[in-house]
C-alpha positions as CSV (number, residue, x, y, z in Angstrom):
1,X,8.2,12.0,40.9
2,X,5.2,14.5,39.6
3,X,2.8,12.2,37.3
4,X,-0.6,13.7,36.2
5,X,-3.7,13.5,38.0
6,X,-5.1,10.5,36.6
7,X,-2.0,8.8,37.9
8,X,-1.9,5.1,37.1
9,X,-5.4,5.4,35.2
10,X,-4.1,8.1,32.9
11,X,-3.7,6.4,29.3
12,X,-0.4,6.0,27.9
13,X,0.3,8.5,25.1
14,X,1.9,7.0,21.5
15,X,2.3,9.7,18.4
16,X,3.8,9.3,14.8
17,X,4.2,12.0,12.0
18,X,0.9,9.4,10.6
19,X,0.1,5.5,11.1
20,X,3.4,4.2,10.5
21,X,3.2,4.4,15.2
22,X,0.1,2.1,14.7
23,X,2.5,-0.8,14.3
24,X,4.3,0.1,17.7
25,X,0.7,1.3,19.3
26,X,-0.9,-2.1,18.4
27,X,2.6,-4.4,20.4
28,X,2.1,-1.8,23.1
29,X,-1.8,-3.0,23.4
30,X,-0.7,-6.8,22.8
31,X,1.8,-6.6,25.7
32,X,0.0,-4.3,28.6
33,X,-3.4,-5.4,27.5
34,X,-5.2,-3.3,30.8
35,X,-3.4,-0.2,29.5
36,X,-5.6,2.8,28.2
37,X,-4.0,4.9,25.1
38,X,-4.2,7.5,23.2
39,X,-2.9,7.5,20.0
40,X,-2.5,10.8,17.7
41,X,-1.1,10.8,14.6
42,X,0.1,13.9,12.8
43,X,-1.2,13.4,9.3
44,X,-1.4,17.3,8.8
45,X,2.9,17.1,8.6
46,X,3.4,13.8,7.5
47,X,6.3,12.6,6.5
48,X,8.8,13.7,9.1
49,X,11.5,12.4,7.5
50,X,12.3,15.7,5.1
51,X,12.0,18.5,7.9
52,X,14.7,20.2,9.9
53,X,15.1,18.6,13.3
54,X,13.8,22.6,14.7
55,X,10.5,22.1,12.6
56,X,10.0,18.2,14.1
57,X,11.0,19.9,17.9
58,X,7.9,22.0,17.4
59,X,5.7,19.7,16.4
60,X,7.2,17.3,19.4
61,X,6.5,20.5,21.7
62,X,2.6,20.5,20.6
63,X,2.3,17.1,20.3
64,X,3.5,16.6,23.6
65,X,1.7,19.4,25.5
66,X,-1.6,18.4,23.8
67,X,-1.1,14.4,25.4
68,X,-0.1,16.1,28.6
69,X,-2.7,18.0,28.9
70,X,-5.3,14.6,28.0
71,X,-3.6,13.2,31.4
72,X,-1.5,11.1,29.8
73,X,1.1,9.2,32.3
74,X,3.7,8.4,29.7
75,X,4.6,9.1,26.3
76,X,5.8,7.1,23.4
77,X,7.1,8.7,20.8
78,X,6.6,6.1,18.2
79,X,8.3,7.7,15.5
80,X,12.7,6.9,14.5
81,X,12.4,10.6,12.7
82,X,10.9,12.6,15.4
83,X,12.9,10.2,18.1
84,X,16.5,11.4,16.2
85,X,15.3,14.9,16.2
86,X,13.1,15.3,19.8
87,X,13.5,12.8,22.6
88,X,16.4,14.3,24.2
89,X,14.8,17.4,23.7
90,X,11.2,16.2,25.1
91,X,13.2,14.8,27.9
92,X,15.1,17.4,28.9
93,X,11.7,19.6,28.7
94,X,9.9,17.0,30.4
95,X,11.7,15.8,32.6
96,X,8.8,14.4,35.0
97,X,7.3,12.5,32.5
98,X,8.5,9.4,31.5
99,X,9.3,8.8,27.6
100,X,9.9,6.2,25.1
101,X,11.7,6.6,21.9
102,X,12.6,4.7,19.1
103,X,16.1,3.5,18.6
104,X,17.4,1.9,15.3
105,X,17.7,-1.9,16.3
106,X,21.4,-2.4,15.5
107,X,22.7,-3.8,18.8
108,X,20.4,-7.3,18.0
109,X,21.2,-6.9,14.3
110,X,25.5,-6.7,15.2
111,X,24.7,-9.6,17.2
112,X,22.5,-11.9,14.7
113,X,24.4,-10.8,11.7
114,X,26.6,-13.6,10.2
115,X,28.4,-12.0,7.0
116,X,29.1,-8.9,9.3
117,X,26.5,-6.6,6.5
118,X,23.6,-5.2,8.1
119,X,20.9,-3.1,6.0
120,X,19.1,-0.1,7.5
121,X,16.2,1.0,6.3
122,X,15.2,4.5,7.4
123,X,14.5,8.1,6.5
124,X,17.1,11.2,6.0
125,X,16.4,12.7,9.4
126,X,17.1,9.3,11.5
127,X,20.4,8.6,9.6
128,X,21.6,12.6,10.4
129,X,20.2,12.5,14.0
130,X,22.7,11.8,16.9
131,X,21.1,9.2,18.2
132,X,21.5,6.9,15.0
133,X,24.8,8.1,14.9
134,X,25.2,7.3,18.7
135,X,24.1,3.6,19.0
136,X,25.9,3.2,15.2
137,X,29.0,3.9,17.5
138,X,28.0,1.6,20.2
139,X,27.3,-1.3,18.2
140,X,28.1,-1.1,14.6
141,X,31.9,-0.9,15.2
142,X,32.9,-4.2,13.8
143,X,30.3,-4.9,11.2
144,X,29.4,-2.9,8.0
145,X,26.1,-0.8,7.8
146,X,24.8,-0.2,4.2
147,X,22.2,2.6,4.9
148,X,19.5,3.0,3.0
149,X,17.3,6.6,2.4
150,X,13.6,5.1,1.4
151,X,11.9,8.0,-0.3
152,X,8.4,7.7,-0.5
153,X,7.6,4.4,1.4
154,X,6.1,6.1,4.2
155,X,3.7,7.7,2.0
156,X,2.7,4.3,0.4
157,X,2.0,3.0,3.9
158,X,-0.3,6.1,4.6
159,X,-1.7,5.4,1.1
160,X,-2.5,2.1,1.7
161,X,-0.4,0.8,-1.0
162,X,0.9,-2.3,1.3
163,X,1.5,-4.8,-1.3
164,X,1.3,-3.6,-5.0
165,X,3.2,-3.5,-8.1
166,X,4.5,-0.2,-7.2
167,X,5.2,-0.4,-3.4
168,X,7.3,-3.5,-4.5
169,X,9.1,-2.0,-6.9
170,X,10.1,0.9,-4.2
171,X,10.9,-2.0,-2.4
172,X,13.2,-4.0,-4.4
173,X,15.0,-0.4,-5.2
174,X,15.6,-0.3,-1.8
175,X,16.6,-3.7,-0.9
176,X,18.6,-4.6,-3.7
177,X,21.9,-2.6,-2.9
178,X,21.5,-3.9,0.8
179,X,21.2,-7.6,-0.8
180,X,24.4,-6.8,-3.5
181,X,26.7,-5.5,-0.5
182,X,26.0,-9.1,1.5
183,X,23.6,-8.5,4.0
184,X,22.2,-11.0,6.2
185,X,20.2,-8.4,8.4
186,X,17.8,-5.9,7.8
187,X,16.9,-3.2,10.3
188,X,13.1,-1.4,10.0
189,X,14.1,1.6,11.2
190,X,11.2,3.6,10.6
191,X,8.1,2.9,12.5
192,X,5.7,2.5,8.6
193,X,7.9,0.0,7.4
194,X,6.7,-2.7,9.4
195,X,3.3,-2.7,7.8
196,X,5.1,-4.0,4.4
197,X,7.1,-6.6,6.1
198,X,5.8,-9.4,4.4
199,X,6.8,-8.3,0.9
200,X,10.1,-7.3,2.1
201,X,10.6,-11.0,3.4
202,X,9.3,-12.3,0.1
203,X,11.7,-10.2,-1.6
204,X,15.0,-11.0,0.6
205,X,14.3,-14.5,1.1
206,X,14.5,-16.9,4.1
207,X,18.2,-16.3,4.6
208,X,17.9,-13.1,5.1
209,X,16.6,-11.6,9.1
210,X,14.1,-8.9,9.0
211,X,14.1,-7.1,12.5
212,X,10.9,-5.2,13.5
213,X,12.0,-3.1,16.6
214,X,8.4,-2.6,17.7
215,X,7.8,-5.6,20.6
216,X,11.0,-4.6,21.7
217,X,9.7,-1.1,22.6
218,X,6.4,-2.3,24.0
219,X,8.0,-4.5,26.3
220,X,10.7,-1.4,27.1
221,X,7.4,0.7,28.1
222,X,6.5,-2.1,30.8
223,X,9.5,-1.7,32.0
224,X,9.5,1.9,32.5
225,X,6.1,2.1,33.8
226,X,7.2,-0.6,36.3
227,X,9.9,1.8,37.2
228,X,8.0,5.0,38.1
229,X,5.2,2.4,39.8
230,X,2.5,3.6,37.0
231,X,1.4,0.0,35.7
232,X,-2.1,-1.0,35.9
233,X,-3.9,-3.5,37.3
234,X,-5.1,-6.4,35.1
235,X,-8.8,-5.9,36.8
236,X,-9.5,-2.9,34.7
237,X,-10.7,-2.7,31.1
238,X,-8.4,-0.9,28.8
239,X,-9.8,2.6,26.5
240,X,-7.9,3.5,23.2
241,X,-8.3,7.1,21.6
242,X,-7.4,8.4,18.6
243,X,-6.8,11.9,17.3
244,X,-5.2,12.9,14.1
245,X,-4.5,16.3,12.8
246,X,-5.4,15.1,9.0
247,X,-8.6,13.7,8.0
248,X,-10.7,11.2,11.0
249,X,-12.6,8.8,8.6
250,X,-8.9,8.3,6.3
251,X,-7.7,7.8,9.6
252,X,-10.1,4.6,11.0
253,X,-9.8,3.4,7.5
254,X,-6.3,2.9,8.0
255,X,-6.5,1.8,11.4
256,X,-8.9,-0.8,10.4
257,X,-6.7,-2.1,7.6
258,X,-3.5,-2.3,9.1
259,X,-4.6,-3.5,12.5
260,X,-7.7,-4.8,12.3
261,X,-9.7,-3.1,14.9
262,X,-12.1,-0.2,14.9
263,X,-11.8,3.3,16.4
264,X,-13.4,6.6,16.5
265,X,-10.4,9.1,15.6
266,X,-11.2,12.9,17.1
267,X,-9.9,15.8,14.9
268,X,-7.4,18.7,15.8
269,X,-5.9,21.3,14.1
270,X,-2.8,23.0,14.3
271,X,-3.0,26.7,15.5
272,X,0.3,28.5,15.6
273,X,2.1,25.6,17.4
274,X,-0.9,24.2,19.4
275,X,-3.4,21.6,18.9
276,X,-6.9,22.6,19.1
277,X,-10.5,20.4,18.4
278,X,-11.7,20.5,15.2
């Protein structure tokens, strides 16, 4: 297989449409701990979840090329938007490079739901993109899935609004018709939601499983690196970059607040479809 030049060295790449990838960025770091990255997140575009699946392939395209072109060995596209709308597409473009997407978690939620309901929680785009409607088919044929479009909470993640009045009332117009139809199991399927877990727990209750697909993915990457022999050994000390196409300082403000580690973030700008420095 062709891998870049840095080979096993070369970091792996993770990009969102903004933070919301931080929450899968910071399992991926947790589980291959000697693992360099580099993270960018797309704040110029954000949210995904409005655009045409054509618009999110472009942005995948110049995403992609830019990581590519940083040596990266592998990249995850940490996003369930620009996943519905791009990874066959980025795989079928890049076919030497191996990729990691996000799929909507409802195989473990068929198997842990008890009532047979099952929430999703997840943007326009991932609920029209085939592969939503793909695993749906796979998994979902003997339970009920109440979907559920939640405007605006990306926006509140990238705001900062984790845990206020407002972000909880979002969330409780969100959760309630999933709680009214009987669900038992609540799937995040959009990488920001993860960073309000806690008041969606506090809002559903004990009874009620919240699934965060993110450690799931991290230890999928593992496994794929494992496959294509691009792991790296625990002796080295891992590097994390991060580049976003919106503002750098709003950037390591978030990523200070919703992880709680500190990073330089390097600035880009789109040009026509391709990133450039800042």
């Amino acid at each position: 297989m062709k891998t870049n030049s840095k080979g096993v060295d070369g970091p792996i790449g993770v990009f969102d449409s903004g933070v919301g990838g931080l929450s899968v960025w910071r399992e991926i770091v947790r589980a291959l701990p000697h693992e360099n990255t580099i993270y960018f997140a797309d704040q110029q575009h954000v949210p995904y979840g409005p655009r045409s699946e054509a618009e999110i392939r472009r942005f995948v395209d110049g995403i992609t090329h830019y990581l590519l072109g940083r040596g990266c060995k592998a990249i995850v596209v940490a996003c369930n938007t620009a996943s519905a709308a791009a990874l066959k597409h980025l795989r079928d473009t890049q076919p030497h490079v191996p990729s990691i997407g996000m799929e909507p978690a409802v195989k473990p939620a068929a198997a842990a739901t008890r009532t047979g309901v099952v929430g999703i929680m997840a943007t326009p785009a991932t609920f029209q993109g085939r592969l939503f409607k793909a695993t749906a088919g796979r998994h979902a044929s003997n339970i009920r899935l109440v979907n559920r479009v939640c405007d605006g909470l990306a926006e509140h993640v990238e705001a900062g609004d984790l845990d206020g009045p407002a972000t909880e009332a979002l969330l409780r117009g969100y959760l309630d018709p999933i709680l009214a139809a009987g669900a038992d199991t609540i799937v995040l399927a959009c990488t920001h939601y993860p960073f309000v877990i806690e008041p969606i727990r506090r809002i559903v209750g004990p009874a009620v499983a919240v699934i965060d697909p993110a450690p799931a993915i991290a230890r999928h990457t593992g496994t794929v690196l494992d496959q294509h022999s691009l792991r790296r050994t625990e002796h080295h000390e891992a590097r994390h970059a991060f580049v976003t196409s919106g503002d750098p300082t709003r950037f390591e403000t978030a990523l200070m607040r919703l992880t709680g580690m500190r990073g330089n973030a390097e600035g880009v700008r789109w040009q026509a479809d391709s990133l450039t420095p800042t």
